[in-house]
C-alpha positions as CSV (number, residue, x, y, z in Angstrom):
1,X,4.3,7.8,38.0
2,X,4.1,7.1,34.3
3,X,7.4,7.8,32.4
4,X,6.7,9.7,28.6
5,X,8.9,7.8,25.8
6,X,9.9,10.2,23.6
7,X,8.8,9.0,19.9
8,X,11.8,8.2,17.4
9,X,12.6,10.1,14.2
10,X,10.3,8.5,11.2
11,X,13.5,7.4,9.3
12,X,15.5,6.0,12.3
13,X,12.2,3.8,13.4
14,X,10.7,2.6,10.0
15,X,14.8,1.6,9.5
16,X,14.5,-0.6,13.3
17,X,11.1,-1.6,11.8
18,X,11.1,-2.7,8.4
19,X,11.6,-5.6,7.7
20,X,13.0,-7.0,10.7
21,X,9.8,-6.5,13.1
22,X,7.2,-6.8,10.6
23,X,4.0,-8.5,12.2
24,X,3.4,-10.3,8.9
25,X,0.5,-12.3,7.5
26,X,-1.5,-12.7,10.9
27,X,-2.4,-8.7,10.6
28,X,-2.9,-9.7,6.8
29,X,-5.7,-11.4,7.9
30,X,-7.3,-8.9,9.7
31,X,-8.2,-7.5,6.1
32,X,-8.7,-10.3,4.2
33,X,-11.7,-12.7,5.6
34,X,-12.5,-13.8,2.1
35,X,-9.2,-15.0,0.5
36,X,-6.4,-17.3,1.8
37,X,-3.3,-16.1,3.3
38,X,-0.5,-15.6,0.3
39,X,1.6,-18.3,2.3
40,X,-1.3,-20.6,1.5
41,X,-2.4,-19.5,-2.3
42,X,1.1,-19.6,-3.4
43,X,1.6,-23.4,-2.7
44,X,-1.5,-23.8,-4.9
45,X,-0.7,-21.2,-7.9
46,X,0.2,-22.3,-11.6
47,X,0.9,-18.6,-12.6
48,X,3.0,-16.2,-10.6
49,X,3.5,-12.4,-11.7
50,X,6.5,-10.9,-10.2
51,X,5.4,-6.8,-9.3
52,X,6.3,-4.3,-6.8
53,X,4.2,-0.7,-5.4
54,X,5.6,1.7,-3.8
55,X,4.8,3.4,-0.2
56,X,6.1,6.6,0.0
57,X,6.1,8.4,2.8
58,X,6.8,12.0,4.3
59,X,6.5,14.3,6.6
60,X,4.3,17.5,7.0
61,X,2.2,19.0,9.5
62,X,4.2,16.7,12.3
63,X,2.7,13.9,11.0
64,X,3.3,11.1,8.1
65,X,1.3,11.4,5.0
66,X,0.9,8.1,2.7
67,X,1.0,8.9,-1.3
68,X,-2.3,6.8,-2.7
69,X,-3.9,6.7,-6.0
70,X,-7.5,6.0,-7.4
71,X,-7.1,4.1,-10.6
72,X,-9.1,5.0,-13.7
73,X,-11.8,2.6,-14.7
74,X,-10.7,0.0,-17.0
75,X,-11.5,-3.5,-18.5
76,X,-9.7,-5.3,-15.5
77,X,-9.5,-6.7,-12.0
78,X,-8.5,-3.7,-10.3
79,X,-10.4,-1.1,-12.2
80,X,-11.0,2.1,-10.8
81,X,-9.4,1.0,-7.0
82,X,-7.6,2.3,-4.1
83,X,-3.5,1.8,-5.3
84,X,-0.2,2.2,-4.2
85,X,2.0,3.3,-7.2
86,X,3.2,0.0,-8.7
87,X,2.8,-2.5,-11.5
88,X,4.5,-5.9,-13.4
89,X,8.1,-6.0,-13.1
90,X,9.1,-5.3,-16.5
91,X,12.1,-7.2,-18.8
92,X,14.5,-4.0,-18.6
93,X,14.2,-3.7,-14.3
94,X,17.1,-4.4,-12.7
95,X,14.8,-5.4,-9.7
96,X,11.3,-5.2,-8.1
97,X,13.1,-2.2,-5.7
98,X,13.7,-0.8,-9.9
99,X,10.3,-1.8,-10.8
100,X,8.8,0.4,-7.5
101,X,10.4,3.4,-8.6
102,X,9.8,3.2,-12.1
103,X,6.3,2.8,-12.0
104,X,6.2,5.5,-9.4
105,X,7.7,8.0,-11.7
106,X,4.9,6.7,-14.7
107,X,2.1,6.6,-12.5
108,X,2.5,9.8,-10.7
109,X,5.5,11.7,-11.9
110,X,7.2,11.1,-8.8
111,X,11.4,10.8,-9.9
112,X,13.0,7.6,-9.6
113,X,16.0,9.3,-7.8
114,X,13.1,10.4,-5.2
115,X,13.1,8.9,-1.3
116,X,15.3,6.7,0.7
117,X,14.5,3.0,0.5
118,X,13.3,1.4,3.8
119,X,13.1,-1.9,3.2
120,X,9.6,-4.4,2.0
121,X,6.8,-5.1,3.8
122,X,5.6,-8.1,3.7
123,X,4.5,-9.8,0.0
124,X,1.1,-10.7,-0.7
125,X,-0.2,-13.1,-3.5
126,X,-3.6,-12.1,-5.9
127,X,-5.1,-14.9,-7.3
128,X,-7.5,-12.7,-9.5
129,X,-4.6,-11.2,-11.2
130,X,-2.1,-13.8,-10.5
131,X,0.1,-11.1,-9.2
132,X,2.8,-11.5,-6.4
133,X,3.3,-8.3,-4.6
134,X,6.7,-6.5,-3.0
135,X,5.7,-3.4,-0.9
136,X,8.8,-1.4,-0.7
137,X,8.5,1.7,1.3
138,X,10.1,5.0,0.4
139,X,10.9,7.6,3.5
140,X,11.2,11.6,1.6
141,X,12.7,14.4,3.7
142,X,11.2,16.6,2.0
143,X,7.7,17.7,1.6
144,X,6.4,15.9,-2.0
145,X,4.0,18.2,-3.9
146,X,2.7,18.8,-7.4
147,X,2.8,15.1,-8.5
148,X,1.2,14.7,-11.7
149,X,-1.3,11.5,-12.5
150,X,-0.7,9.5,-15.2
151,X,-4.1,10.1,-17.4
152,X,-3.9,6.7,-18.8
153,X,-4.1,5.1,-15.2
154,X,-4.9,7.2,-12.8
155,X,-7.6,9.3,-12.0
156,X,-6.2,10.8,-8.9
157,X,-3.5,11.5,-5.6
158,X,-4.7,11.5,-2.6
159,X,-2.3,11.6,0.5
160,X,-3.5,9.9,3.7
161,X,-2.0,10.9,7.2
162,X,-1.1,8.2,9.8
163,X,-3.4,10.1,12.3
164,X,-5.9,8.7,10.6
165,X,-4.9,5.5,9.6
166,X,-4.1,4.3,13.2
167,X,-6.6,6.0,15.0
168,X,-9.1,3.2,13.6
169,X,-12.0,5.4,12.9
170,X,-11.7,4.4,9.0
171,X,-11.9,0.6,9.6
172,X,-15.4,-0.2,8.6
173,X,-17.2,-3.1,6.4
174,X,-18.9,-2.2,3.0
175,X,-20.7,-4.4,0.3
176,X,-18.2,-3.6,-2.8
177,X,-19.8,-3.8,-6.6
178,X,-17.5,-6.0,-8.3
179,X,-19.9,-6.0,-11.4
180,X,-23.2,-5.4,-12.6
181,X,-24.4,-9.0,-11.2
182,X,-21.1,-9.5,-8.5
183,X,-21.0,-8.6,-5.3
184,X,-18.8,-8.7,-2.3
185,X,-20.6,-9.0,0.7
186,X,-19.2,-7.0,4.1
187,X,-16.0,-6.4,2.9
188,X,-13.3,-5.2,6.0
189,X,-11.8,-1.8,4.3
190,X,-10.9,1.9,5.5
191,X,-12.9,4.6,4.3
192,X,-11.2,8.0,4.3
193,X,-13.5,10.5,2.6
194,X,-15.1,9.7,-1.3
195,X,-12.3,6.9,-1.0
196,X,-12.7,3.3,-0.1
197,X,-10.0,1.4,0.5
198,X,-9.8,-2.7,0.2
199,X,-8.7,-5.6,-1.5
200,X,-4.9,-6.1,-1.7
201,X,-4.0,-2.7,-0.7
202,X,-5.8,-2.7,2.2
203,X,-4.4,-5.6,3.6
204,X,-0.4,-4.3,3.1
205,X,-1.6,-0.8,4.2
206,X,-3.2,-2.6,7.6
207,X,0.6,-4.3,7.9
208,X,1.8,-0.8,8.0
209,X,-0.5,0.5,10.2
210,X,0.5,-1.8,12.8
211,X,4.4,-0.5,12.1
212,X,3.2,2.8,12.9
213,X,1.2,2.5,15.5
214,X,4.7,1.3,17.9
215,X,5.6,4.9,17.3
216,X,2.4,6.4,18.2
């Protein structure tokens, strides 16, 4: 006879989870057939941007929902992608954790006082933008609504529920439009409605989907 585990609170499990049983760059890989791993780029990069995002999560609907933004379309490498609130740590942050919540609060309106810090996932080197990345994520006990998108950068909120993202119907490969004579050829990404997720922030939100999936 098959026992039923009873699933752990979201705060008390992401705490048991992140960082110290993260499964780390071989999931990275899962997304990411077309770069190196970070391990392997960073022995080989000249410049090195320090920069955090931000995963915040909460609860609603007895299930966890996963803050995402589309960024406006701009002259740059990530123009007009899939995002976690985030950006270049800055001269005045005390720290990339300071650097998460700040940009949070710029991008979406989102107060730096907001959520209890987790812990990182694991970091992930761009060579197209030379950034290194710190995914910190952000448990809220309460329900977040009426965030407010920075018009500058971001075109809009979504939230995406872990339902979803585990259940692996959004895992799919797509030829993404780079530029008007670049293309990227079967890309692995999720798809969840008019939104296409890859690149970078597909291959940390893959990381934790793997977390949540232990609690599933």
């Amino acid at each position: 006879m098959s026992v039923s585990i009873p699933k752990q609170p979201w705060f008390e499990f992401l705490n048991e989870w992140i960082p110290a049983k993260l499964p780390g760059e071989k999931v990275h890989a899962e997304l990411s057939p077309l770069r190196k791993l970070s391990s392997e780029a960073l022995k080989e990069a000249k410049i090195i941007k320090e920069s955090a995002v931000a995963i915040h999560l909460f609860e609603k609907e007895n299930d966890l929902q996963i803050i995402l933004t589309q960024r406006n379309t701009y002259d740059g490498a990530h123009s007009g992608q899939v995002s976690f609130p985030g950006g270049k740590r800055d001269s005045v942050d005390l720290n990339l954790i300071h650097t998460a919540r700040r940009e949070s609060y710029e991008e979406i309106g989102l107060s730096v006082d907001d959520g209890k810090l987790i812990g990182p996932l694991t970091e992930i080197y761009i060579p197209v933008s030379k950034f290194k990345v710190t995914p910190y994520v952000f448990y809220h006990e309460e329900v977040i609504q009426n965030l407010t998108p920075d018009p500058r950068e971001v075109e809009s909120i979504f939230y995406l529920p872990r339902l979803s993202l585990v259940s692996n119907e959004l895992l799919t490969k797509k030829d993404i439009v780079i530029s008007s004579n670049f293309t990227l050829r079967n890309v692995p990404c999720f798809v969840y409605g008019n939104y296409t997720i890859w690149g970078a922030t597909a291959i940390v939100l893959n990381e934790l989907k793997h977390v949540l999936k232990e609690n599933a």
